[in-house]
N, C-alpha and C positions, 0 to 999 in steps of 0.2 A: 428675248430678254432672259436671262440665265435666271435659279432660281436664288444666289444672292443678291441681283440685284433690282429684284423685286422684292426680297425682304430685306433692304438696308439695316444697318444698325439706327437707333435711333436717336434722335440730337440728345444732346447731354440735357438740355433746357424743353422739359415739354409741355405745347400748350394744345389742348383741345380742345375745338371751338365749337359751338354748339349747333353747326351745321356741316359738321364730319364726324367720322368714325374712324376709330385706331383699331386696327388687327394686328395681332402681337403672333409672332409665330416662334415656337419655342422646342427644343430637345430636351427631353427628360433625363437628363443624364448624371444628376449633384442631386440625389434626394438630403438635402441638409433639413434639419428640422427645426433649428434654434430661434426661428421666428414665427413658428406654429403655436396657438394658442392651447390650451389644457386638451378640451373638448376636439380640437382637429387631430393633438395625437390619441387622444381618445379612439377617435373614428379610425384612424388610420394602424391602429390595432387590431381592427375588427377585420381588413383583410387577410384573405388565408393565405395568398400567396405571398411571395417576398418581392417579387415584381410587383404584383398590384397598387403594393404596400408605398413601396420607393415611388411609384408615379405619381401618386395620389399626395405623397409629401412632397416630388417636386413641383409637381402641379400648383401646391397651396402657397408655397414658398412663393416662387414669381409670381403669380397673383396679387401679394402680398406686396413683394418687392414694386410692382408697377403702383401699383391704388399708392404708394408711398410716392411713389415720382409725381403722381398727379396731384395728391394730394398734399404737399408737403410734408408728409408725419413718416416717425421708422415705421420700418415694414413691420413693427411686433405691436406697434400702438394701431393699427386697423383692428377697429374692430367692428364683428362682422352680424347682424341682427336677419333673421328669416321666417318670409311669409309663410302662408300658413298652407303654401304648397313644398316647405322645404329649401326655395330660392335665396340665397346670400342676397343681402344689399346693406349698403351702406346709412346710417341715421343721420340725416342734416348734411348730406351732402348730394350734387345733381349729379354725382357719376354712376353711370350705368354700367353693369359690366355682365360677360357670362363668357365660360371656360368650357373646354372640350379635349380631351385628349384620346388616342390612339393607337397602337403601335410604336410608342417611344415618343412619339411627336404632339405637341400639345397646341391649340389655337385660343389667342383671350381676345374680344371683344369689348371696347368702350366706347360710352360716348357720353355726351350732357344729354340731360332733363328730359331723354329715351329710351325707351327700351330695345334692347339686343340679344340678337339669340344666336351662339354660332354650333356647328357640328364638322366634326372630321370624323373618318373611317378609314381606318387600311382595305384597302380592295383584298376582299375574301370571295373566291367565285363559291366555295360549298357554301357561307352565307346567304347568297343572294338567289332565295331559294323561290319557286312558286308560291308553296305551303306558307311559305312566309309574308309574302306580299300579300297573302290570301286572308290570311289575322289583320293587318294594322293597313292597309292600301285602301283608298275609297275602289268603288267600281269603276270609275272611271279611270283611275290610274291600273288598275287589274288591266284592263280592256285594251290600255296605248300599251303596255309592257309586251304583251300577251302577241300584240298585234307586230312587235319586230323581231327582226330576223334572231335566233339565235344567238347568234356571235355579239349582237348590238344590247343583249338584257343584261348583262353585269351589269355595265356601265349605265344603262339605264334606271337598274335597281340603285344602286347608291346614288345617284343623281338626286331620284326622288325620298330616298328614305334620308338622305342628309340635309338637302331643302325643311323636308315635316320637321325633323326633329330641330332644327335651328327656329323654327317660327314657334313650335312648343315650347322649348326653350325661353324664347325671347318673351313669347307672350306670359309665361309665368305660372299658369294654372296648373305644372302636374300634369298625372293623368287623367286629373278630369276632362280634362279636352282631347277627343278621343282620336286619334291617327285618322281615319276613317272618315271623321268628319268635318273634312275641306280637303282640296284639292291640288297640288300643285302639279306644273310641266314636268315632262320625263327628258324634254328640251331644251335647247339650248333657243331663249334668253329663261331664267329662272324666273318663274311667276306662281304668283297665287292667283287658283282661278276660282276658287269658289269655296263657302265656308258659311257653312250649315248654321254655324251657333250665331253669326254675327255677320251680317250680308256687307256692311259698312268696312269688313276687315281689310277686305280687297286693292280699299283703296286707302287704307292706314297706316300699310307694310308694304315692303318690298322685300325680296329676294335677289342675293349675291352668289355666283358662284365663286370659288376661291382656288386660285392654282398652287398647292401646298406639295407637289412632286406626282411622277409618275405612279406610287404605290398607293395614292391616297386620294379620297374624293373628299371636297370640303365645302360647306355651306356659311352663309349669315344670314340671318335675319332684319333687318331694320323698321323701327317703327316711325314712320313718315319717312323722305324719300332725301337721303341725304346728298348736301352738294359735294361730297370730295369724301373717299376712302383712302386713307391711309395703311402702308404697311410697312410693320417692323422688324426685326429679327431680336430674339433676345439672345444674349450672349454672345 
């Protein structure tokens, strides 16, 4: 399957049933801003670079733009309320969402009355470092990385570092929920195998993996185990 057509355009008409998830995959390429609220070009001043800057506005933009499609309202009337780890969510409404961007390429995640956590990464090999995996990887994951061949720990490191960070994500706590404590494969099918703070989580969420191109490693998160994934392309 080619990668557009696995990320079709998406129907003009769209409905999101509360037993799937929509993954939106998106190019950062129109940082337009005229549907960003005070506070988002607030923030989006605060980056240094002029890239960072442009992603971070396209980013919010189509975000914007979809939670509009779903929701029937313009993309400038969202508006956007956040817990008290930081997380965007919407007031009196069931849609769940969370956004990831990379490399130019950015991934949105939705769904009803769940929570979602996605992650993309451009494959960096100087990223994908021991020292690193040595700060935020449980031991167990230290231990499977450690244990394969060289050639096979890129790919292994972002596997696992974009699985964690979509379940953090999704889960919603921040840093409070420490990388280190829970578990996931460095394998292929994506699993949660264990989690320190909350033994019950294992079987709460699941884990996706996501085919976004050869340069990129991509994750989802799901909270309960949904029947049908969906995927879009925006633009």
């Amino acid at each position: 399957m080619s990668e557009r057509e696995q990320w079709p355009p998406a129907p003009n008409e769209l409905s999101l049933a509360e037993n799937s998830v929509h993954v939106w995959r998106a190019a950062l390429t129109d940082a337009s801003s005229e549907v960003l609220s005070a506070d988002e070009l607030d923030k989006a001043a605060q980056f240094h670079f002029e890239k960072d800057r442009n992603q971070y506005i396209a980013a919010r933009a189509i975000l914007r733009h979809i939670i509009g499609q779903y929701e029937r309202i313009p993309a400038d009337k969202v508006a956007f309320s956040y817990n008290t780890f930081g997380k965007p969510i919407l007031e009196h409404s069931s849609l769940r969402f969370n956004v990831s961007h990379s490399g130019g390429l950015a991934l949105l995640a939705f769904a009803r009355n769940k929570n979602v956590g996605v992650d993309i990464e451009r494959i960096r090999r100087d990223f994908a470092s021991r020292e690193l995996a040595g700060q935020f990887f449980s031991q167990e994951e230290i231990g499977a990385l450690r244990s394969l061949p060289v050639q096979s720990q890129t790919a292994a490191f972002f596997a696992c570092w974009t699985r964690k960070e979509a379940f953090i994500k999704g889960h919603g706590s921040g840093l409070s929920l420490p990388l280190h404590k829970f578990v996931v494969s460095l394998d292929a099918p994506a699993r949660l195998l264990r989690t320190d703070f909350d033994p019950a989580a294992i079987d709460q969420w699941t884990l996706h993996d996501l085919a976004v191109g050869d340069k990129f490693v991509a994750a989802l998160a799901v909270e309960g185990k949904p029947e049908r994934i969906e995927y879009w392309r925006w633009g």
